[in-house]
N, C-alpha and C positions, 0 to 999 in steps of 0.2 A: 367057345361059345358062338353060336350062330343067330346073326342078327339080320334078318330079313323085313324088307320094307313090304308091304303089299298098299297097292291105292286102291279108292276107291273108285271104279269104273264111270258107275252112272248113279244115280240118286232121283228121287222123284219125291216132289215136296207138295203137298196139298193147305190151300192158302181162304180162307171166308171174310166176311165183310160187309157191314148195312151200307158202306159207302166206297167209293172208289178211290177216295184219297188215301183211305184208310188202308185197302188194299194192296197200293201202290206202295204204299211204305213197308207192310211187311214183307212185301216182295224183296225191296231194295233190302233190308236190311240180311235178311236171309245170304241174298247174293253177295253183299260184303263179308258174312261170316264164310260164306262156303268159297270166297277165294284163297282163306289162309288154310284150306287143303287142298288147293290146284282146283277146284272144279268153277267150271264157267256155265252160263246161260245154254242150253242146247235150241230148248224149245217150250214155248208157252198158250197153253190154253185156257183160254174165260168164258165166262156163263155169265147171265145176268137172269135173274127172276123176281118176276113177281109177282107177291101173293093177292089174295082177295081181297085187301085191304087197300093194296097200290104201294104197296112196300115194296122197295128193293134190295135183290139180297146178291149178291159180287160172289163168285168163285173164280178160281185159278188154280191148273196145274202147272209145275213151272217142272221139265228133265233138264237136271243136271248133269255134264257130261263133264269126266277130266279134262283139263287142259297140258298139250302135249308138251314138254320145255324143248327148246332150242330151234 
């Protein structure tokens, strides 16, 4: 029987939000789930907009990259 491991390389997570706190949390959590399979922070992008109302609306891409051991 052949048992071969394969990782995941990279990952790319997309993140919305009427607030920044709120944002910031699902960020965080994300990144606690994705280090119980090696992957760490690589690089993170945000937006903010807002509409004709003066509402604001938070986005975030967050790449995940593996983290190499030793």
């Amino acid at each position: 029987m052949n048992f071969q491991i394969d990782f995941i390389e990279d990952k790319i997570e997309f993140f919305d939000a009427t607030d920044l706190k709120t944002l910031e949390k699902k960020i965080e959590v994300k990144i606690e789930e994705n280090k119980a399979i090696l992957l760490g922070v690589h690089s993170v992008s945000h937006q903010m907009y807002a509409n004709e109302k003066g509402l604001a609306y938070f986005t975030a891409v967050v790449h995940f990259k593996h983290k190499k051991l030793g």
